[in-house]
ZAMARGU-4260 file (C-alpha; in steps of 0.2 Angstrom, whole numbers, plus 5000, padded with zeros to 4 digits):
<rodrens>
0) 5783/5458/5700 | 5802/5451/5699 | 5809/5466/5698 | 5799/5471/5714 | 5803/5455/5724
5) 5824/5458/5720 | 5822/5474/5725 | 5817/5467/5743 | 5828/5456/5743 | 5841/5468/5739
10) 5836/5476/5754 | 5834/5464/5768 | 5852/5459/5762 | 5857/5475/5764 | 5849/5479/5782
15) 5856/5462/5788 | 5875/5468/5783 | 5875/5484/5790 | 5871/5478/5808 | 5884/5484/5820
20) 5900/5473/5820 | 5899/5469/5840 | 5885/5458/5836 | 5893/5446/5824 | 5912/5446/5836
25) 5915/5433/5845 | 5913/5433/5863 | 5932/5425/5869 | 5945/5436/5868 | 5956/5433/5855
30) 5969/5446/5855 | 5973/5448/5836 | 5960/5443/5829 | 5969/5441/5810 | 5987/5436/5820
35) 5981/5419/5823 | 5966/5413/5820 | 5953/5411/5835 | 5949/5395/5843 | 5931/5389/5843
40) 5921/5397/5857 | 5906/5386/5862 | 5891/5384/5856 | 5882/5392/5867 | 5895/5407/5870
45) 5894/5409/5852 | 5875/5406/5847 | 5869/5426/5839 | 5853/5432/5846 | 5839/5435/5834
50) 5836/5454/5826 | 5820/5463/5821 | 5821/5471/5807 | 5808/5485/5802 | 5807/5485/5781
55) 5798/5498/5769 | 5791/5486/5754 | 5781/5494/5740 | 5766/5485/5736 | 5751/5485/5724
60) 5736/5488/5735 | 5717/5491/5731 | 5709/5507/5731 | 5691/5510/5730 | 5687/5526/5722
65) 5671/5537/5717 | 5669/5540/5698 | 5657/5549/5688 | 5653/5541/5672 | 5638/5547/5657
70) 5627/5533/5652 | 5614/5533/5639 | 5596/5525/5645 | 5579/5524/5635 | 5565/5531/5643
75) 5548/5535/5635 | 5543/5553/5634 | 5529/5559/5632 | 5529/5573/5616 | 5519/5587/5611
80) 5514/5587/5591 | 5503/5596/5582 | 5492/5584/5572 | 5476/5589/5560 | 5460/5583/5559
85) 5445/5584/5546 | 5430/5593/5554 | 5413/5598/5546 | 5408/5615/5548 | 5393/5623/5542
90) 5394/5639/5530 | 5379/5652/5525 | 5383/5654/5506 | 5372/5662/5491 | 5365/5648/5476
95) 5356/5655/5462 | 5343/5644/5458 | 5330/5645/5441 | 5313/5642/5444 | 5301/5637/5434
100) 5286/5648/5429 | 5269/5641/5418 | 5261/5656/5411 | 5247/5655/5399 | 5246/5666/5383
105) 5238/5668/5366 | 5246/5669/5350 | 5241/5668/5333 | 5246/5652/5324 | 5247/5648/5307
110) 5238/5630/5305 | 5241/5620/5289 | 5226/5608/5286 | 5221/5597/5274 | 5208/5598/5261
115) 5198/5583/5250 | 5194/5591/5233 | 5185/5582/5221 | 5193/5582/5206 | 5189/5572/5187
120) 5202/5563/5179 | 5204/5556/5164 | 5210/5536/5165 | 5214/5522/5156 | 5208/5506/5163
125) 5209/5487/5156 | 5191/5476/5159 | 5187/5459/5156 | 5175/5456/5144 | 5165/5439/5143
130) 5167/5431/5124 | 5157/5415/5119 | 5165/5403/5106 | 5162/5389/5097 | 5175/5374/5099
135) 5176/5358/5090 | 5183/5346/5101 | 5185/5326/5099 | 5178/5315/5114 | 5187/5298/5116
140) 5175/5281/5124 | 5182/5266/5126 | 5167/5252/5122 | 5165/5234/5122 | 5162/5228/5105
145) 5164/5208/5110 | 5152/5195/5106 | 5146/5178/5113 | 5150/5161/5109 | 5148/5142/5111
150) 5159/5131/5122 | 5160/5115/5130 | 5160/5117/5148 | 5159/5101/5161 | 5144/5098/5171
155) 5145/5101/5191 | 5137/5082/5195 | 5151/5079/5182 | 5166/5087/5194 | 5156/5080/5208
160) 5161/5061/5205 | 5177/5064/5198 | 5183/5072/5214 | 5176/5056/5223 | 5178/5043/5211
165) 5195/5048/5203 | 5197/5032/5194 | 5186/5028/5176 | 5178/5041/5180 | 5170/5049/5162
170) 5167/5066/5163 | 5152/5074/5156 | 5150/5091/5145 | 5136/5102/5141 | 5137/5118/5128
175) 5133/5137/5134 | 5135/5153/5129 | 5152/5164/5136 | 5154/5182/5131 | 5172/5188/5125
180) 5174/5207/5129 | 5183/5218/5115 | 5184/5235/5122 | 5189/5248/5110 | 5193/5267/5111
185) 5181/5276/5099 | 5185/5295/5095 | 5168/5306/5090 | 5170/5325/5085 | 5160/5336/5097
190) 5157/5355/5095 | 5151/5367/5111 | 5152/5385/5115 | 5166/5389/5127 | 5165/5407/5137
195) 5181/5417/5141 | 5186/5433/5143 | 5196/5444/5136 | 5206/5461/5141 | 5200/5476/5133
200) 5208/5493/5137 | 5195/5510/5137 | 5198/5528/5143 | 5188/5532/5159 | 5181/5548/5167
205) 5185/5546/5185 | 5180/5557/5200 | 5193/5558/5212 | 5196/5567/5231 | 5214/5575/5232
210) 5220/5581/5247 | 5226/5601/5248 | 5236/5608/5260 | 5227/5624/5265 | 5236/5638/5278
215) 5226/5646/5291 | 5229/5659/5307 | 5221/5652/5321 | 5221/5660/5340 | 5229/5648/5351
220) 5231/5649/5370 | 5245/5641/5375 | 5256/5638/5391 | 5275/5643/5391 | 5286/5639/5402
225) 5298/5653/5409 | 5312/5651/5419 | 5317/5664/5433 | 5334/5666/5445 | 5330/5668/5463
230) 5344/5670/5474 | 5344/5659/5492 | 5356/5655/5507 | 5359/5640/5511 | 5369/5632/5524
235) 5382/5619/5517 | 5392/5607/5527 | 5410/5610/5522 | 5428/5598/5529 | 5440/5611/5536
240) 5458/5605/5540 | 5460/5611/5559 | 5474/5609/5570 | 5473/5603/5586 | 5489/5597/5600
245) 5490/5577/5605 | 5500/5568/5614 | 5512/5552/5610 | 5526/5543/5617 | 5542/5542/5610
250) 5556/5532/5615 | 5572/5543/5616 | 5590/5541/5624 | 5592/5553/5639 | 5613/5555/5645
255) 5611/5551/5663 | 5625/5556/5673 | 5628/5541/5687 | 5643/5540/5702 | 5647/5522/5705
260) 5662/5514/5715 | 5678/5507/5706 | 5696/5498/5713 | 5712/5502/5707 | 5730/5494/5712
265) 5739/5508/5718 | 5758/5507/5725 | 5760/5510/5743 | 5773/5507/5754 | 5771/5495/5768
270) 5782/5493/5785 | 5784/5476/5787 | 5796/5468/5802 | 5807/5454/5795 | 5817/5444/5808
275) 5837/5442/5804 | 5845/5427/5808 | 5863/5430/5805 | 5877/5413/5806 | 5890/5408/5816
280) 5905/5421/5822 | 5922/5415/5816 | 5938/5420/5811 | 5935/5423/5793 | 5919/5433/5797
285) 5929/5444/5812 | 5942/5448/5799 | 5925/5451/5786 | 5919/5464/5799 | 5936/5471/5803
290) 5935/5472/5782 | 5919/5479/5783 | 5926/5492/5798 | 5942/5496/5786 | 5935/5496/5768
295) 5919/5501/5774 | 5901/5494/5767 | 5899/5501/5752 | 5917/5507/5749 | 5917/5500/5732
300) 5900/5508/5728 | 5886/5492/5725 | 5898/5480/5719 | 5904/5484/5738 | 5888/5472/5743
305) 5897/5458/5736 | 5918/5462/5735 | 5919/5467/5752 | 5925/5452/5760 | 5939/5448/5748
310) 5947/5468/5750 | 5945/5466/5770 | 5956/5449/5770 | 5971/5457/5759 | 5971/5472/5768
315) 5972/5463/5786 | 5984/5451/5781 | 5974/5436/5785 | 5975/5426/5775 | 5956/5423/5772
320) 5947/5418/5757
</rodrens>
């Protein structure tokens, strides 16, 4: 941005120097004008009349332009798949199945029964037999063998008064007869006839019923059972796998190609009118643009811009600074 701005300026200065000479002279005439110097002309003689300048200045400018750009967006689609389901489905298939068949037959069986036989047998065999004996055994008796006899015993009449006259009171007595018990254990011998038994052992014929185990055929009707295969179809209900198309949403991300409207800064150049307003005519700036007529505006290349007025004022001979 200050390169751009010097560059104008470098301009503007240099439009504002090269502008023909008549209109920076001074309007008196003045003979030579680096002889003597000039005298002031008035003011208003003097006074320089504005100047218009057309200028080309490079700026930055905005510019919309159209663009086309590839964005992403998610949309949901709806996707085709092929999904499987369990069904039933009925198939005829062959069963062999055994059936059961009663049928009656007669066979000959063999029977074994048992038999009672009687049969004697010789046994030994313990009885009781009663015995009577004679036993001598002694008897034990306890007996009194006490007698009686005399004592003095007092009177009841006698007990009377003395339990109501306790004092000289004299008791009376009376004899009587009192028996003293003596009981003694007497042993006598007794004999009796006792009747036990006793175990006597004697051989025995004895009739007795054994059981024999005898064979016989008999004719028996019986039932067997038989089984037979018979062959059926039957319908059974079977789960197939089968395929089938469904439908489901899936979210995805779809390039979409979109135009949309951006700005720029773009250089440009720009004609812009810029108004000159240049000083005062004197001598130093007659002898300058006689310089600038001799040595020329850019007779010392760009450095020219600036030394111009110094090589002017030694080649006249004026004296200038």
């Amino acid at each position: 941005m200050f390169h751009r701005t010097l560059i104008c300026g470098l301009l503007a200065s240099v439009a504002l120097i090269g502008l023909p000479g008549t209109t920076r002279a001074c309007a008196a005439p003045c003979g030579d004008p680096c002889a003597t110097p000039c005298a002031p002309a008035p003011a208003p003689a003097c006074a320089p009349a504005p100047v218009v300048t057309t200028v080309t200045v490079y700026e930055q400018v905005p510019e919309c332009y159209t663009a086309t750009r590839t964005v992403y967006k998610t949309e949901c689609v709806d996707e085709t798949y092929t999904a499987y389901k369990q069904v039933c489905v009925q198939e005829a298939r062959q069963v062999t199945k055994y059936v059961s068949k009663t049928i009656c037959e007669t066979k000959d069986v063999v029977v074994h029964k048992t038999i009672c036989v009687p049969t004697v047998e010789h046994r030994t065999v313990t009885k009781k037999v009663p015995v009577c004996k004679t036993v001598c055994e002694i008897q034990r008796k306890c007996v009194d063998q006490g007698c009686y006899q005399e004592e003095c015993v007092e009177t009841c009449m006698s007990k009377l008064r003395g339990k109501m006259n306790s004092c000289g009171h004299c008791p009376e007595y009376k004899t009587r007869k009192v028996w003293v018990p003596n009981k003694v254990w007497v042993e006598t011998p007794v004999t009796k006839t006792v009747k036990s038994y006793e175990c006597v052992t004697e051989t025995v014929c004895v009739t007795v019923n054994k059981k024999v185990c005898v064979a016989e055929t008999q004719k028996v009707t019986c039932n067997r059972v038989v089984c037979e295969p018979v062959c059926e179809t039957v319908m059974v209900n079977v789960q197939k796998c089968v395929p089938y198309t469904a439908t489901r949403k899936v979210t995805k991300c779809v390039p979409v190609c979109e135009t949309y409207t951006a700005t720029r800064m773009v250089c440009k150049p720009v004609q812009k009118q810029v108004v000159c307003q240049p000083a005062a005519p004197s001598c130093e700036t007659s002898c300058c643009d006689s310089g600038r007529k001799h040595g020329g505006l850019f007779s010392g290349g760009m450095g020219g811009l600036f030394r111009g007025n110094k090589h002017a004022a030694s080649s006249c001979g004026c004296g200038c600074n």
